[in-house]
C-alpha positions in Angstrom: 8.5 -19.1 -11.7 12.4 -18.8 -11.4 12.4 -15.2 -12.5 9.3 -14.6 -10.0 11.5 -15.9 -7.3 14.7 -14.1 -8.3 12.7 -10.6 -8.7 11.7 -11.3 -4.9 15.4 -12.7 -3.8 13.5 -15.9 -2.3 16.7 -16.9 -1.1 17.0 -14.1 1.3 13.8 -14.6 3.1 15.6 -16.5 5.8 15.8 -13.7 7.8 12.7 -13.5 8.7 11.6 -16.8 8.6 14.4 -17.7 10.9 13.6 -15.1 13.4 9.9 -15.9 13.4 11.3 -19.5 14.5 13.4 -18.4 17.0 10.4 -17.2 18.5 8.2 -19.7 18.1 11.2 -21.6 19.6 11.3 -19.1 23.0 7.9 -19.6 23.0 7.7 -23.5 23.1 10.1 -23.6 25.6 8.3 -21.3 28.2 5.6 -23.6 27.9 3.3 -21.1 26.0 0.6 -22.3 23.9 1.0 -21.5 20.7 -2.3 -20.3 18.7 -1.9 -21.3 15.8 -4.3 -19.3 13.6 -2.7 -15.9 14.8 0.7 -17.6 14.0 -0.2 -18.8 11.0 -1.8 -15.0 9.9 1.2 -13.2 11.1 3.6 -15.6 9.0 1.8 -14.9 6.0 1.3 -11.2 6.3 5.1 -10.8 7.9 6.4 -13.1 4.5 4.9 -11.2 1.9 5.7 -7.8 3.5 9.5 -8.9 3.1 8.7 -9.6 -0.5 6.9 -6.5 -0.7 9.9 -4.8 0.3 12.6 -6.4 -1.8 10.0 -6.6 -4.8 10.2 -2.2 -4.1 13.5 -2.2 -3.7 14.7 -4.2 -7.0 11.9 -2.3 -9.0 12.8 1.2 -8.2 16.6 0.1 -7.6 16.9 -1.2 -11.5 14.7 1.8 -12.5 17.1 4.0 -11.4 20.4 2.2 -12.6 19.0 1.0 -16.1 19.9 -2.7 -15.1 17.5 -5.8 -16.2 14.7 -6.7 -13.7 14.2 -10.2 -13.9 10.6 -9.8 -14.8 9.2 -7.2 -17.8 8.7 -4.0 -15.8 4.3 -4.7 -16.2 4.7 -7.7 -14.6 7.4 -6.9 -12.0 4.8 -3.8 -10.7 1.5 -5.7 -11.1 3.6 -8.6 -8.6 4.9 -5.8 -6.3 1.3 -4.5 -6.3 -0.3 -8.0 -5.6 2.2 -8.8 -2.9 1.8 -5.3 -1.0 -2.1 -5.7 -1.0 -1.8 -9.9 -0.4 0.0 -8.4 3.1 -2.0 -5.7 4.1 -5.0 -8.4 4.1 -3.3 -10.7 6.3 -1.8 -7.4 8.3 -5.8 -6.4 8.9 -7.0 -10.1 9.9 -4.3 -9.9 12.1 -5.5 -6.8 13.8 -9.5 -8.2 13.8 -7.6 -11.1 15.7 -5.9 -9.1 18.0 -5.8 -5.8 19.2 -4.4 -2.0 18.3 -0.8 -3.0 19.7 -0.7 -5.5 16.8 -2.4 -2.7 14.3 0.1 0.1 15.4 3.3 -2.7 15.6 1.9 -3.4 12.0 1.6 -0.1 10.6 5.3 1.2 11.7 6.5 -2.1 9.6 4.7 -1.1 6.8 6.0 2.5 6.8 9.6 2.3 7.7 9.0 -1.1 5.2 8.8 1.3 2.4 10.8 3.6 3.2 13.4 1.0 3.0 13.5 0.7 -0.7 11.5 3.6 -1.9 11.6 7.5 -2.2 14.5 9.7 -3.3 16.9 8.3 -0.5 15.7 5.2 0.8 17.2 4.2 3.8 18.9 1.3 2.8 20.9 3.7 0.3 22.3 5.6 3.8 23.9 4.7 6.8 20.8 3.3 8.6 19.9 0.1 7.0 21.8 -2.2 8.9 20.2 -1.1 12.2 17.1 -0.6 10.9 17.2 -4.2 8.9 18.2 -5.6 12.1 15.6 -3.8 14.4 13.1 -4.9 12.5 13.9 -8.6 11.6 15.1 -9.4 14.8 13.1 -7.3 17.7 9.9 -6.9 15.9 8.7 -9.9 14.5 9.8 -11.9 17.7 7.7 -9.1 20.0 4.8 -9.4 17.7 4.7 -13.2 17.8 4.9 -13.4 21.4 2.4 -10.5 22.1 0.0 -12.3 20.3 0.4 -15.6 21.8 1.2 -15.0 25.5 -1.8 -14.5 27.7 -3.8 -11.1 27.2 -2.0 -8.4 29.9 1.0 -10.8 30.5 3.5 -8.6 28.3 2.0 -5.5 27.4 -1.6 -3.8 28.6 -3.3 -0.5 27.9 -6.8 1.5 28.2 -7.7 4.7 27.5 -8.9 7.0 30.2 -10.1 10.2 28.0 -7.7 11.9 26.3 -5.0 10.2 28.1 -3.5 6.5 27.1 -2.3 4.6 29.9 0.5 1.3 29.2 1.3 -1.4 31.7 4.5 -3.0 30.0 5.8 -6.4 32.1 9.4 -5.1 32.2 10.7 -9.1 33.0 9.1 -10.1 29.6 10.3 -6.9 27.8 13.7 -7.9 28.9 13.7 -11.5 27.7 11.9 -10.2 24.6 15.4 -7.7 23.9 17.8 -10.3 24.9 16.2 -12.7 22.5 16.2 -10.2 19.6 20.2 -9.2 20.2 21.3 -12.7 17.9 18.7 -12.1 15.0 19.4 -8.7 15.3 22.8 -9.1 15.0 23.4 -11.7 12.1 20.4 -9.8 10.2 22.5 -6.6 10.3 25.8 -8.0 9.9 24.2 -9.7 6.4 23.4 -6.4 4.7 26.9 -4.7 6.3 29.1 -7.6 4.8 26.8 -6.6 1.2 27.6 -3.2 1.7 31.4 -3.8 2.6 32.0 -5.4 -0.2 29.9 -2.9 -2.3 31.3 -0.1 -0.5 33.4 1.6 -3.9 30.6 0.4 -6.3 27.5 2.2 -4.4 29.8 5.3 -3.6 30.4 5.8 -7.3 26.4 5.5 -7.9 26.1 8.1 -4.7 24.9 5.7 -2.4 27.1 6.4 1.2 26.1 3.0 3.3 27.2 2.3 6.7 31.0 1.2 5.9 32.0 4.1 4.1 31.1 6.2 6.8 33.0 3.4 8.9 35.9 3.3 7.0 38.9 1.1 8.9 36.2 0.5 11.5 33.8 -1.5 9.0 35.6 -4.5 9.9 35.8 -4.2 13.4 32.3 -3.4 13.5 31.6 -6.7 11.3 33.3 -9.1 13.9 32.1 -7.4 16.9 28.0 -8.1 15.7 28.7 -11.6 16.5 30.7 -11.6 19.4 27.8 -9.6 20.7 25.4 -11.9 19.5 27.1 -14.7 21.9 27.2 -13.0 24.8 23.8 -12.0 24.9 23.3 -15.8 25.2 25.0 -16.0 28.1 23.2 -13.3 29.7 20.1 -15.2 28.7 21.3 -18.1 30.6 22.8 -16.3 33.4 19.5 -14.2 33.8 17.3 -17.6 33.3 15.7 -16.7 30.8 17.3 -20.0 28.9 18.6 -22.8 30.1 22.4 -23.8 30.4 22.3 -26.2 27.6 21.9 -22.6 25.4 25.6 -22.2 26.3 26.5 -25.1 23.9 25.8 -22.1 21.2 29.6 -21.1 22.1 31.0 -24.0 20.5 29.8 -22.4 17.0 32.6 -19.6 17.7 35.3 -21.6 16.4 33.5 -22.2 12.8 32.4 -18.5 13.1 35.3 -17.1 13.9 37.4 -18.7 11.0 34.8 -17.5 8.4 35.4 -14.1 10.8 38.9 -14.6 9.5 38.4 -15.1 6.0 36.2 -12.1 5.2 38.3 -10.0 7.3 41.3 -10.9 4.4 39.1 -10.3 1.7 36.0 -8.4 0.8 34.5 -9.6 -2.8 31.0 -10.0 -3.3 31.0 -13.3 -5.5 33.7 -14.6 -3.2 33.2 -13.8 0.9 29.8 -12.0 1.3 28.2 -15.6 1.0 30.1 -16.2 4.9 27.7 -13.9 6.6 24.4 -16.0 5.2 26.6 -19.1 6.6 27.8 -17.5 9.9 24.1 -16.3 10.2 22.2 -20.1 9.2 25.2 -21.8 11.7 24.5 -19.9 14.9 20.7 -19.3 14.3 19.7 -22.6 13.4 22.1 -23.9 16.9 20.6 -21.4 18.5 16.8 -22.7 18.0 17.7 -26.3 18.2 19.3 -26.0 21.8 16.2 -23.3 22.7 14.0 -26.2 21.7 16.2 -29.2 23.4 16.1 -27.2 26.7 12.1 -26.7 26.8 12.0 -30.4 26.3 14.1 -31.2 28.9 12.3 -28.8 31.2 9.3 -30.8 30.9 
């Protein structure tokens, strides 16, 4: 079971399960009722995608650089095979459940999913993976979670009138839906750019050009800047009233944040500083859902 779990990076799953709480968190404090079956599906499905994906990327990843899989290579396919198939079931309930929003939403994961970790450059080997890491993990599983639990027609509506597709998008909703996505987004990206910072000489000697070497003195910059952005779209939040005040409490995390902001900034080893974007990124995220979750209480 340990090698199972290493061969997926269990560990690393908290990106998604963290940004499906934050929304379950917006959610609750809107006073939304939560169904819990179409929750419950999209979890599943969204969970063993992202092992799906990680399960590609180690596979083809170690195929490529002759280093050990943690798995014999039969197994480690026949387990990326089992979990791609185990999420495409859950992806397809989800659909019967819902709609073609959810089924197209779906399908662009699955794709851009892929190409993630497989084919002859996969994007996580260029300068995209950040962004698209953090698109993904922080806008899209939020906006799917909501769309399926807010009333039909209250986010997003559409019918086809012949040839032609009309949409209805409820551009207050959209907007709390991108502001809430900005943090996850954020600390998502700035998880894989801190990996690739301090892998920057390593992955350029295997041909792999990531994010920061493109960057260069800018990397850094760039790093700090994620999180300061992260912040302020919290305030917006609150400004806008989308949250409530008590949100603002998030700001006292900048202190903690901003010395670990410090120490990575000094030095950029792998086994030695990478580990402070996983911290930065549990610290503000988990304040973050806590004071989301405080507030809707209070509201009530």
């Amino acid at each position: 079971m340990t090698h199972l779990l290493d061969f997926v990076e269990i560990k690393t799953k908290i990106t998604s399960v963290f940004a499906f709480l934050l929304a379950l968190a917006y959610l609750f404090a809107a006073g939304t009722r939560i169904d819990v079956l179409r929750s419950a599906v999209f979890f599943a499905g969204m969970f063993l995608f992202d092992l799906t994906a990680t399960a590609i990327n180690n596979y083809y990843d170690t195929k490529k650089n002759g280093l050990p899989l943690s798995l014999p290579r039969p197994a480690a396919k026949g387990t990326m095979i089992a979990l791609f198939l185990a999420s495409i079931f859950f992806g397809l309930y989800l659909y019967y459940l819902t709609d073609l929003v959810v089924l197209t939403l779906g399908g662009v994961c699955f794709f851009f999913g892929v190409l993630y970790s497989f084919g002859p450059v996969p994007l996580s080997h260029g300068p995209y993976g950040e962004i698209v890491s953090g698109f993904f993990y922080g806008a899209v599983i939020p906006a799917i979670l909501v769309y399926i639990n807010v009333p039909e027609g209250s986010l997003l509506s559409y019918s086809f009138s012949g040839a032609s597709l009309n949409l209805q998008i409820n551009m207050i909703s959209a907007i709390g839906i991108a502001l809430l996505a900005i943090v996850p987004f954020c600390l998502t990206a700035n998880i894989m750019f801190a990996n690739n910072i301090c892998d920057v000489e390593r992955d350029v000697a295997v041909g792999r050009f990531t994010l920061p070497y493109y960057l260069k003195s800018y990397a850094l910059p760039l790093f700090s800047a994620f999180y300061y952005l992260a912040y302020l779209s919290v305030v917006v939040m609150v400004i806008t009233g989308f949250l409530t005040p008590l949100s603002l409490l998030l700001l006292v995390t900048i202190i903690p944040v901003q010395k670990n902001i410090n120490i990575f900034h000094k030095k950029q080893i792998k086994e030695e500083t990478f580990i402070i974007s996983i911290k930065n990124f549990l610290l503000i995220i988990t304040v973050h859902i806590a004071l989301i979750i405080i507030g809707g209480i209070l509201l009530r």
